[in-house]
N, C-alpha and C positions, 0 to 999 in steps of 0.2 A: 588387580590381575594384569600379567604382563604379556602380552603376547607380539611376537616377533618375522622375521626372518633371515637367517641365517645363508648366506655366498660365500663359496671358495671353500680350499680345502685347509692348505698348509698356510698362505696367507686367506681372510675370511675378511669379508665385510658383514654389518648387519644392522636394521631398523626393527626397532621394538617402539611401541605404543601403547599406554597403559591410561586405564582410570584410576583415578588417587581420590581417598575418602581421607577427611581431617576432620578432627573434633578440636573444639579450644577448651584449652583448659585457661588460661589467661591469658590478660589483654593489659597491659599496662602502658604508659608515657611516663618518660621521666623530664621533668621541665627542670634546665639548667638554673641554679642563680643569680643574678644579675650583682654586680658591685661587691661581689662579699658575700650577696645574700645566699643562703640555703635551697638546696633542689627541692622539686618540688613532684612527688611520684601517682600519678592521677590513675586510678584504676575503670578500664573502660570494657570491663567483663560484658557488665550488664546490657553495653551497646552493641553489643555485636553479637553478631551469628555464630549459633554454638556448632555449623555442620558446615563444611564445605568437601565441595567437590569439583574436581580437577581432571585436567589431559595433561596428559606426557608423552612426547616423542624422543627418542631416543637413537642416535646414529653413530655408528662404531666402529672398530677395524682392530685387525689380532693376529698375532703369529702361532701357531701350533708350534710348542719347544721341544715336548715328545707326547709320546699318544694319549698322555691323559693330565697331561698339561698345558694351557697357551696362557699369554698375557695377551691383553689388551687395552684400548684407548678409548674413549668416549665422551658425548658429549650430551645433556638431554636438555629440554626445557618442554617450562610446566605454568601451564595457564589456570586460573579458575575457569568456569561457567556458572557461580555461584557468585551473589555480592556477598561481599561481609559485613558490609552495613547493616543493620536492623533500620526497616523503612520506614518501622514506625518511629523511630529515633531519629533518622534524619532523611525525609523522602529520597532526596535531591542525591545521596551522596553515595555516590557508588567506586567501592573497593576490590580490585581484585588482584587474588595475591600470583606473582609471579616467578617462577625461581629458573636459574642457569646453572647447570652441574657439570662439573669436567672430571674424568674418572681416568684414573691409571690403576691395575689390579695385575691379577696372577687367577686363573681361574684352575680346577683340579674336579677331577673324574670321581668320586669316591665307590661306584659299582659299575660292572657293566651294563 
């Protein structure tokens, strides 16, 4: 769920902040091979956590082109609070996934 705040009219700024739920469906590593030799693809399902859960901030800016039209720019980033490590798999080892999104779009009105 995303919820927000929207500034301005024709030009707009805006911060939106959401919870993010992830399920794994796999976990794989591929290990390169050395001299010639053959990669090597280690599956690491079983270690890790099948549930994560995440913050997102989100900060933006947009032109209204006509009244049920604008484009806009953004940028958001996204933390866990959750490890991805399975603790009983490796106490010590703590994962959390990260991400940086930069958005350019066209957004449209489709009722009043």
């Amino acid at each position: 769920i995303k919820m927000g705040y929207k500034f301005g009219n024709k030009f707009f700024g805006f911060i939106n902040a959401a919870g993010v739920p992830a399920f794994l469906t796999d976990a794989q590593t591929i290990v390169p091979g050395f001299n010639g030799g053959q990669e090597t693809t280690i599956d690491f399902t079983r270690q890790a956590e099948k549930y994560d859960f995440s913050g997102m901030l989100e900060l933006g800016c947009g032109y209204k082109v006509q009244d049920k039209t604008w484009i806009f720019a953004s940028t958001s980033f996204q933390h866990s609070f959750t490890n991805a490590a399975k603790t009983t798999f490796s106490p010590n080892t703590k994962i959390y996934h990260n991400g940086l999104t930069f958005s350019l779009g066209v957004k449209f009105k489709l009722a009043n």
